[in-house]
Residue, then its C-alpha position, 0 to 999 in steps of 0.5 A: x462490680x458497680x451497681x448500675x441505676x434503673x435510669x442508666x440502665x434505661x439509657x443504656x438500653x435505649x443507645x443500643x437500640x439505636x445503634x444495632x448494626x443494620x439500619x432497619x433494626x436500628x430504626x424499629x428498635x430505637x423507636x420502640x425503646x423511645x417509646x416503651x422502656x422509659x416506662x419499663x419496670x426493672x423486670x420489663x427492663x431485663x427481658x428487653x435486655x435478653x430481647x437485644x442480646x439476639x442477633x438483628x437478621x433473626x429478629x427481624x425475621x419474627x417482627x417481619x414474621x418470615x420465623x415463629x419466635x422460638x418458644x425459650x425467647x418468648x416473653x412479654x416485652x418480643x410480644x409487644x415489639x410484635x404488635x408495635x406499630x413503627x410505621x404510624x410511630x416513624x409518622x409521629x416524628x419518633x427519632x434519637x434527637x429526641x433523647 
């Protein structure tokens, strides 16, 4: 088992935000991995990484609050995805390319 380094792990997070199968995620969450894990500690990191292992159409019910965020998957890291603005975000020009 190789140990990987914070910035692959950062990078790697970031790719598989933008690219989770459904078009909405993938532009909410590649947005806000843009945005915040660059600046995630290695502990923010690993609870954005549990954060990715939950399927799309449930994580767009809590972020379109259609569903309650069960209590065992609450943390930090889905509060912030709560609050974050992807549409003022969208508006900035926040995308890929800019990886």
């Amino acid at each position: 088992m190789s140990l990987e380094t914070i910035e692959n792990k950062r990078k790697r997070l970031i790719f598989r935000s933008w690219h989770r199968g459904t078009k909405e995620m993938d532009q909410i969450l590649g947005s806000f991995a843009n945005k915040y894990v660059p600046k995630f500690t290695s502990e923010e990191l690993d609870l954005y990484e549990q954060l990715l292992e939950n399927s799309d159409p449930e994580m767009y019910d809590w972020i379109c609050g259609r569903t309650d965020v069960p209590a065992n998957k609450n943390s930090a890291i889905i509060e912030k995805l709560l609050t974050y603005d992807y549409a003022s975000e969208r508006s900035t020009g926040s995308d890929e390319a800019k990886l």
